[in-house]
C-alpha positions in Angstrom: 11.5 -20.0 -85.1 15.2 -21.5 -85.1 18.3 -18.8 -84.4 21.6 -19.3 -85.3 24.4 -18.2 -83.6 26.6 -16.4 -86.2 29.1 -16.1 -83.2 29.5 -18.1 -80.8 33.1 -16.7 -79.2 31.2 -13.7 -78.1 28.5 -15.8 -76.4 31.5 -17.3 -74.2 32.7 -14.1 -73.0 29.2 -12.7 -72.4 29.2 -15.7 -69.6 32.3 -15.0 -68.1 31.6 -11.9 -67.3 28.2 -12.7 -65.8 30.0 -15.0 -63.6 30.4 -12.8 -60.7 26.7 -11.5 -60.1 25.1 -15.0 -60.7 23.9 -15.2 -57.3 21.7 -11.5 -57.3 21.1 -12.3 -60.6 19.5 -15.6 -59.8 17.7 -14.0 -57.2 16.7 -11.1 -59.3 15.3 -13.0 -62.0 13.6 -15.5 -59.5 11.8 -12.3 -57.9 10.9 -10.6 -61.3 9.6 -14.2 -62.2 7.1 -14.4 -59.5 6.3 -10.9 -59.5 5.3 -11.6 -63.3 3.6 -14.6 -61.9 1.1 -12.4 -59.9 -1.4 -11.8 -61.8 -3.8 -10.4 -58.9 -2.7 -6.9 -57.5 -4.8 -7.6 -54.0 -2.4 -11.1 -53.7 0.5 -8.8 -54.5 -0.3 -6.1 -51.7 -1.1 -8.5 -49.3 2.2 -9.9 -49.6 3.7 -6.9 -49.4 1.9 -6.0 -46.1 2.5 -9.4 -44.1 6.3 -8.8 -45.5 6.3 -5.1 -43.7 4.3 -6.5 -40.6 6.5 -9.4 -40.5 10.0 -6.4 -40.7 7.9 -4.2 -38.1 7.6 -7.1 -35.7 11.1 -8.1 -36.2 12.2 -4.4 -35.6 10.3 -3.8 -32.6 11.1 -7.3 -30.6 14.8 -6.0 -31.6 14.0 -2.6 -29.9 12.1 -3.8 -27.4 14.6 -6.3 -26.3 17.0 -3.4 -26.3 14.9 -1.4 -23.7 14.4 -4.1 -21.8 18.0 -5.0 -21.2 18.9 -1.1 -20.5 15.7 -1.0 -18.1 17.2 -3.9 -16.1 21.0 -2.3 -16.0 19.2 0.7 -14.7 16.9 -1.0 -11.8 20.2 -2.4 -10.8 22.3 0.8 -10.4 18.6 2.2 -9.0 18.8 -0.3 -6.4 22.0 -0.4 -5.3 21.4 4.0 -4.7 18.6 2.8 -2.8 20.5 0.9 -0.5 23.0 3.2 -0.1 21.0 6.3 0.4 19.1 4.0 3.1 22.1 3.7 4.9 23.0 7.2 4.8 19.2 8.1 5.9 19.4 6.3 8.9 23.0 7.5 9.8 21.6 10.8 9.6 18.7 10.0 11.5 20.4 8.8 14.4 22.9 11.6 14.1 20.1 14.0 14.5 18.8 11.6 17.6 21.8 12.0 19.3 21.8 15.4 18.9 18.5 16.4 20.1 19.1 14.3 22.7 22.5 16.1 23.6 21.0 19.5 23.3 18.1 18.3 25.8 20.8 17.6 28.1 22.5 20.3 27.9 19.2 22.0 28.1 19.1 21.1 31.6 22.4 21.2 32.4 22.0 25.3 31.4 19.3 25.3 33.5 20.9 23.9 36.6 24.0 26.2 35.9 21.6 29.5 35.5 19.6 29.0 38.7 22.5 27.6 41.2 23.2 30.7 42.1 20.0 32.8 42.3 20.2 32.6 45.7 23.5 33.6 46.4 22.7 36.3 44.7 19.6 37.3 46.4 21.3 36.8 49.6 24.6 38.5 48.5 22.1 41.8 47.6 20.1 41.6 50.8 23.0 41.5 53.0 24.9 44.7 51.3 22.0 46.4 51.2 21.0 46.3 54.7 21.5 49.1 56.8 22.6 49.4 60.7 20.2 48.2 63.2 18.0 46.4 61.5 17.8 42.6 61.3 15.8 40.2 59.0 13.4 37.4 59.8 13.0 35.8 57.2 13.6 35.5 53.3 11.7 33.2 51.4 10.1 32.9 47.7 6.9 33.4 47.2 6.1 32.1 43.4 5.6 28.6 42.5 9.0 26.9 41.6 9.7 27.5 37.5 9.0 23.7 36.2 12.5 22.2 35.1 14.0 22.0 31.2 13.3 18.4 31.3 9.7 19.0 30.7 10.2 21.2 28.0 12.2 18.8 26.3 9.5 16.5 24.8 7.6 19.5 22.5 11.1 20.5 21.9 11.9 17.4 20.6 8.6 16.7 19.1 9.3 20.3 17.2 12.6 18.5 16.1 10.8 15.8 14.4 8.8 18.1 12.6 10.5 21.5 11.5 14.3 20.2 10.7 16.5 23.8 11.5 13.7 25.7 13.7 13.4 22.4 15.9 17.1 22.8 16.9 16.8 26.3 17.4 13.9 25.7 19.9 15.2 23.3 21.9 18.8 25.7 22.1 16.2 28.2 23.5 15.6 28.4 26.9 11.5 28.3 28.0 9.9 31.8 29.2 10.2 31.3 33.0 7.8 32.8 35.8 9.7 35.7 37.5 11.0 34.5 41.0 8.8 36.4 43.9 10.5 37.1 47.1 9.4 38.2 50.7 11.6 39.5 53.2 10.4 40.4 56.6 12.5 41.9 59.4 12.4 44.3 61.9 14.1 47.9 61.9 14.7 50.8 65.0 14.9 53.4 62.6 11.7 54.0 60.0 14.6 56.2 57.5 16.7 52.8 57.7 13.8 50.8 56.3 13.6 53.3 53.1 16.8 53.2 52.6 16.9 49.3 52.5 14.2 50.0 49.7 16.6 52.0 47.9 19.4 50.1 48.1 17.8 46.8 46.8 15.9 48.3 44.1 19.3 49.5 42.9 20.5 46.0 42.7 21.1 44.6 39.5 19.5 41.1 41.0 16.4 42.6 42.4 13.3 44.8 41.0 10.0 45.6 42.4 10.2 46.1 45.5 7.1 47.1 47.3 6.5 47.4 51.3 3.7 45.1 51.8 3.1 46.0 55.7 4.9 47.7 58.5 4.1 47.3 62.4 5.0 48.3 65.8 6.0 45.4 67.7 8.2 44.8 71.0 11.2 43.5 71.1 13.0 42.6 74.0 11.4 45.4 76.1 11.5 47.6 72.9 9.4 49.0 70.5 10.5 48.1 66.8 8.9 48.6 63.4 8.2 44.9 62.1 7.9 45.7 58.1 7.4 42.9 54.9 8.6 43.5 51.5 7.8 42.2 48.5 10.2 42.0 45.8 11.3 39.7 42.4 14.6 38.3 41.2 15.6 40.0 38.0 18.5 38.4 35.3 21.3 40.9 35.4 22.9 42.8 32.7 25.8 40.5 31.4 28.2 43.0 31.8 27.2 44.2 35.4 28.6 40.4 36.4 32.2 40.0 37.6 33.3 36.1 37.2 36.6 34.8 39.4 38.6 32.0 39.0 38.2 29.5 41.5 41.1 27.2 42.7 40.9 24.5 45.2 44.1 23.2 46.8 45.2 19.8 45.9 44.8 17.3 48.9 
């Protein structure tokens, strides 16, 4: 069949105009062409599906590769926390060594300071409260000697180690120690002075229990005196029964 073209100006234009979507239309048609090749719709959908597998691989590498950078920025700033919340874990750890090991000093230090003068006391007491014309023979302690803060200090410490706040608080607290026993033996004229020294140091704020263990006529110089033992224990005064001083040494 032959055509004519009755026009051919128009023809001219037409092509012009086409001039600026030649490339997508060269593509388009080369598509449409072997898409109208196919003949066989399996051929066509298997294509089609290595095409998608192919964009889903693509994709995913992409977002994988992504991750993996973002990962990497993260295990850096991770690691650098890491080291610096090490540092500040063993700063604190030696912090808290030093100061259980202050607070076991000080410990004993309290305990020194609290028994140095348990024996002034006692003696202070026994003196005021004995009466005319009797003497003593002896005063001396009866209990075993307390055991010192520095053995206490280990569980204290071990309690440290393994209960943070309450660890502190027990080694600040002083141990439960045994009551100091005394026994004071002397020798009296007058069996109504001997009661009275009863009296008088059971009223002390530094002495409770006291209990005559034995009494005896003995001679003393020629004389016939009541020998009598008592049996007493130290108490911890009230804080407010205690009067301190200020002490002041001259300069040498």
């Amino acid at each position: 069949m032959i055509e004519i073209n009755l026009v051919p100006g128009a023809k001219k234009v037409r092509r012009k105009g086409a001039g600026a979507a030649g490339g997508l239309g060269a593509l388009g048609a080369l598509a449409s062409g072997a898409v109208a090749r196919v003949k066989d719709p399996y051929l066509a959908a298997a294509v089609g599906s290595v095409a998608l597998a192919a964009l889903f691989v693509g994709g995913t590498y992409v977002s994988q590769t992504a991750r993996e950078v973002g990962a990497a920025d993260r295990q850096e700033l991770a690691s650098a926390d890491s080291a610096r919340f090490a540092i500040i874990l063993k700063e604190r750890a030696s912090a808290v060594a030093q100061r259980d090991s202050v607070s076991r000093q000080l410990q004993i230090i309290r305990s020194i300071d609290n028994e140095r003068f348990i024996w002034p006391h006692v003696m202070d007491e026994v003196s005021r409260a004995l009466p005319p014309y009797t003497w003593l023979i002896a005063l001396e302690q009866t209990s075993i000697a307390a055991p010192g803060a520095a053995a206490a200090a280990p569980a204290d410490t071990a309690k440290g180690k393994a209960n943070g706040r309450a660890a502190a608080a027990a080694v600040d607290t002083a141990p439960a120690r045994p009551a100091l026993k005394l026994r004071v033996v002397g020798n009296t004229v007058d069996i109504q002075a001997l009661t009275r020294f009863m009296k008088d140091l059971e009223a002390s704020p530094f002495v409770q229990n006291v209990t005559l263990d034995k009494s005896d006529l003995v001679v003393v110089d020629g004389k016939e005196v009541t020998q009598f033992q008592l049996d007493c224990e130290y108490q911890a005064p009230d804080p407010a029964a205690i009067r301190t001083v200020s002490v002041s040494l001259p300069a040498r």
